[in-house]
N, C-alpha and C positions, 0 to 999 in steps of 0.2 A: 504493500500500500504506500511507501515511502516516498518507491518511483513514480506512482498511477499522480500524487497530489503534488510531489516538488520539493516534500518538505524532506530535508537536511535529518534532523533526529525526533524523536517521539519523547512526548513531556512525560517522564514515570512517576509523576504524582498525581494520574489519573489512570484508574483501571481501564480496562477495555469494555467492561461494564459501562462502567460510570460518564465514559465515552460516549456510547453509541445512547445512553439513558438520555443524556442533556441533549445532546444530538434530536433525537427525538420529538425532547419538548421543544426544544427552537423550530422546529419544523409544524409542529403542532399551536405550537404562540402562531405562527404564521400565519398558517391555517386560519386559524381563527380570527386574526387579526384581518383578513379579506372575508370575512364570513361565509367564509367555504361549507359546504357541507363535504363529508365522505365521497358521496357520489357525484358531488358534481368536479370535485379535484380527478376523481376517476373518469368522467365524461370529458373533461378539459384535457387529459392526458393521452386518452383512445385520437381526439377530435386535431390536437396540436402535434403531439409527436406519434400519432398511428402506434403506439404503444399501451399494453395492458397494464393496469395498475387496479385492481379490484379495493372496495371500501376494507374488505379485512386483512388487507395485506398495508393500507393506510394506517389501519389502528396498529397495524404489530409493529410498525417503523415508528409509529408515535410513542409506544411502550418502551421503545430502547430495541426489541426485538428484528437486529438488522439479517432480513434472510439474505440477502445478497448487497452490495453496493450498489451495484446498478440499479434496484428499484428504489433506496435511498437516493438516486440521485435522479433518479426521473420523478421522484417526487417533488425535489427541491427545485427543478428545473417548470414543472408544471407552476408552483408557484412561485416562480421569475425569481427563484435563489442559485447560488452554485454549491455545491453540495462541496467544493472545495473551501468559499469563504464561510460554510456553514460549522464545518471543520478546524478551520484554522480559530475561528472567532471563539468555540468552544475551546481548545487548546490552549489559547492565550487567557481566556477567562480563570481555568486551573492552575497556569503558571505559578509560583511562588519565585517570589523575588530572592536574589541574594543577596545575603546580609552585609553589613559594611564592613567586616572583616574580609567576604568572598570577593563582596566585589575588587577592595583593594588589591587581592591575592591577583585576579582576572587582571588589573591593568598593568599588573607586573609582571605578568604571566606573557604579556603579549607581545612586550620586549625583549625577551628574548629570545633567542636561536634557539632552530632543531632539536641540537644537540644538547642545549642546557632544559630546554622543555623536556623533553624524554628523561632527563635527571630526577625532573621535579614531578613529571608522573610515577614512576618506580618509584619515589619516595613516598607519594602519596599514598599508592595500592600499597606499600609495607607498613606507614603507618594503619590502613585500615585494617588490613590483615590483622597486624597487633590488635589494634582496639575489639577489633569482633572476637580473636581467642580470648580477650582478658575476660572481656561481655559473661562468652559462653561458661568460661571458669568460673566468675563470677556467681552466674546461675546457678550452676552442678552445684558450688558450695551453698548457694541460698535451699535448692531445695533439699542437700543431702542435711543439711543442719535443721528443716523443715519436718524433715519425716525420720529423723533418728528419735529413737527412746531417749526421754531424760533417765540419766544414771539416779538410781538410788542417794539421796542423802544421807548420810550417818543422823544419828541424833546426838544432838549433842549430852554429853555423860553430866549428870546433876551434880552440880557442886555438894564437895566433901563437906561436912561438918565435920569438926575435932572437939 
C-alpha cells in the first residue's frame, strides 16, 4: 500500500484497525454531510463510474470494515474525495509530535554524514536493546517477587524475667 499512495513510511501509533475505523467515519461524516442516503451514493456510483458499490458494502466501509481498497476508494471518489487525501488526512491527524528533546536530536541528526549517522543509529538500536532487557528483567523480578510465598516469620522469644 506504501507504493499504491506515495507515502514514504506508515505512522505506528495507529493500528491498522484504528486506520481503516477513522477512515471510515470520515467517509461516512461525508456522506452525511451531502445528505446522501446508502443508495443513492450506490446509484451515483453505478451512474458516474459504471461501477458497483451496493448500500451494505457502504455500511461495512463506514464500520472500518475495508473489504478491498478499491471499493474504499470508489466510495471516496463517488463522493468527490480521494481516498489518498482521505488517508493521509487520517495519518497526520494520529501523528504524535516529537518532543523537544527528539526534535533537537533530529536537527543534529541531519548534519551529519552517512557515516556518522549509521554510528548514531547502532547506538541507538543498542541503547534500546538495553533498555527492553533491563524492562523484561525488571518484570521477571516484579512478578517472581509477586507470586513467591512469604517465608515464615520467627516469633519473637518473650522477654526473660530474673
Amino acid at each position: 500500500m506504501p507504493l499504491q499512495l506515495g507515502l514514504l513510511s506508515y505512522n505506528i501509533h495507529v493500528t491498522p484497525e484504528e486506520l481503516w475505523s477513522e477512515v471510515g467515519r470520515r467517509l461516512r461524516d461525508s456522506r452525511e454531510r451531502q445528505n446522501k442516503k446508502w443508495l443513492h451514493v450506490s446509484v451515483d456510483a453505478r451512474e458516474r463510474f459504471h461501477a458497483k458499490l451496493d448500500p451494505k458494502t457502504i455500511q461495512a466501509i463506514e464500520r472500518g470494515e475495508i473489504g478491498t481498497v478499491d471499493k474504499a476508494e470508489l466510495l471516496a471518489r463517488t463522493l468527490g474525495l480521494s481516498i489518498v487525501d482521505v488517508l493521509s488526512a487520517t495519518l497526520k491527524a494520529s501523528e504524535q509530535r516529537p518532543t523537544p528533546e527528539a526534535a533537537a536530536l533530529l536537527r543534529c541528526f541531519e548534519h551529519l554524514g552517512v557515516h556518522d549517522r549509521r554510528i548514531v543509529l547502532e547506538t541507538a538500536q543498542r541503547l534500546l536493546e538495553h533498555h527492553q532487557a533491563r524492562t523484561r528483567l525488571e518484570r521477571l523480578e516484579e512478578t517472581a517477587a509477586a507470586t513467591s510465598r512469604p517465608k515464615r516469620a520467627r516469633r519473637p522469644k518473650p522477654p526473660q524475667t530474673t
